[in-house]
C-alpha positions, 0 to 999 in steps of 0.5 A: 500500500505504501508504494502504490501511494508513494506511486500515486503521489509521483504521477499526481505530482508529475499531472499537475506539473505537465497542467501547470506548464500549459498556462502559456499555451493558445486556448486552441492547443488546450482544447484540442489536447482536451479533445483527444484525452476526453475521447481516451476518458471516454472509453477508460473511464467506464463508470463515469460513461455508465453515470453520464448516459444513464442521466441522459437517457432519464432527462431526455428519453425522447433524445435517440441514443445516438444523440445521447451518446454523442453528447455524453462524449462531448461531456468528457472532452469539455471536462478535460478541457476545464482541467487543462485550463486550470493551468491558467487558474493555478498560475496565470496572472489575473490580467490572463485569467480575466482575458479566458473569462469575460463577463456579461451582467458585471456591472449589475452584480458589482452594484448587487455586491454593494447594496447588500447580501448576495447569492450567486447560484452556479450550477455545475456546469463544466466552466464554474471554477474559471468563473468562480475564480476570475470572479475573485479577480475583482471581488472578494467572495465566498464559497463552500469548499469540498476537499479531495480525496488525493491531497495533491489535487486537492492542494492545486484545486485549493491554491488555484481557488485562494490566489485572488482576493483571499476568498473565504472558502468554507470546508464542508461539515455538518456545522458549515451553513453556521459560517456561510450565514455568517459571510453573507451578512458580512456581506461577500458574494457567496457562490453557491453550488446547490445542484448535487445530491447531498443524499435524503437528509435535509433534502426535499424531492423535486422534478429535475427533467421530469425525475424526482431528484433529491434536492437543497433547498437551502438557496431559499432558506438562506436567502430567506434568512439572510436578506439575500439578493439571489443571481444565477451565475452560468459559466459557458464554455466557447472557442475562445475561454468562458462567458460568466453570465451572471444574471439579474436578481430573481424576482419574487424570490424566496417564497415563505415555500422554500420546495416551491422555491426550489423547483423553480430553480430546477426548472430554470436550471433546466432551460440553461442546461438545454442551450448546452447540454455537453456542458453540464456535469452529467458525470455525476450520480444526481439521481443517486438518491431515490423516493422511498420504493423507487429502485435505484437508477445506476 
């Protein structure tokens, strides 16, 4: 075990350094490496294909199967694109950073920022680290933070996500949502990655593409706690980088029903998933959890 770890570290650290070095790359050479190791992904990781199609074929059951695996692969090769394009998150300078992620709504949510206490819903779209990181470029914010299993990438991810602003990254526990009220009256804009499931505890069983998914519903409950203004922030992928959309406040949100709430928010994730459907994160069990008598899907 000591040397399949000592192995492990070896190759992790050898990874970060090739990503590292891409930094001065064109945006072209990356993606087109990316595009070459998403289709290798595709057939390695068999798991991971298992997961993405089964979603797919849940979500769009009116899609052919070529449709669906033709996405799923593009799924796999945007998401090694977004690990190569880390290299300029970890070691580009902010000026570099700025130039992959252009902003639409800036101006709006550096106003929003000023007024009061904010959320900035990300749904997980392939781009949200270079949007939350290029963010931080010009605004402190906060985020909630999962550690990683291998230290190595998890000290690269964590690096890359501190460099701008020193942003309050808050490790996930049981006590977490304590210091997240607590940054958002501060105030600082809090990032907020609501669309995974987090297992039946604490969530709420709403429709996602017509399949009941396990659900927080705490973009309410916060916002509803917090006097907090609540923004989308959808980080699409281009040719040329990312375009971080950050959108104008929600209207008539929250509600005194945080579930009602909740669904809505799934139903217009859905109508940004739609306009790229290759670019969200189809790779993860987001059906893992299951209304009581219903089988599991994976």
């Amino acid at each position: 075990m000591a040397k399949k770890s000592a192995l492990n570290q070896i190759i992790s650290r050898t990874c970060v350094g090739i990503v590292n070095s891409m930094v001065s790359w064109k945006q072209s050479s990356r993606t087109a490496l990316a595009d070459f190791l998403g289709t290798v992904t595709w057939y390695v990781l068999a798991r991971r294909r298992h997961i993405a199609l089964t979603n797919l074929r849940l979500c769009f059951p009116d899609w052919t199967e070529e449709k669906r695996t033709a996405t799923a692969k593009q799924v796999f090769r945007n998401l090694v694109r977004a690990a190569l394009d880390h290299s300029v998150l970890a070691k580009g300078s902010a000026e570099q950073v700025q130039a992959m992620v252009k902003f639409t709504g800036k101006e709006k949510f550096l106003e929003l920022c000023d007024e009061g206490p904010l959320i900035v819903v990300a749904p997980h779209f392939v781009g949200l680290d270079a949007g939350g990181i290029a963010i931080n470029t010009f605004r402190r914010g906060a985020s909630l933070y999962q550690t990683q299993s291998n230290p190595i990438w998890d000290k690269w991810a964590y690096d890359a996500r501190k460099r701008f602003s020193d942003p309050v990254l808050i490790p996930k526990s049981n006590s977490a949502m304590k210091q997240v009220i607590r940054v958002i009256r501060e105030p600082l804009p809090f990032y907020y990655l609501p669309d995974m499931d987090h297992g039946e505890r604490n969530s709420v069983f709403v429709p996602f593409f017509g399949v009941q998914a396990a659900t927080l519903p705490m973009v309410s409950k916060l916002a509803k706690l917090t006097k907090a203004k609540v923004i989308w922030g959808i980080a699409e992928t281009t040719d040329e980088g990312y375009i971080m959309h950050l959108s104008d406040p929600l209207e008539n949100f929250p509600t005194d029903d945080p579930v009602a709430d909740t669904e809505r928010l799934n139903r217009e994730l859905e109508q940004f998933i739609l306009r790229h459907p290759d670019q969200y994160l189809w790779t993860h069990r987001r059906f893992k959890t299951r209304p009581q008598g219903e089988p599991p899907v994976y």
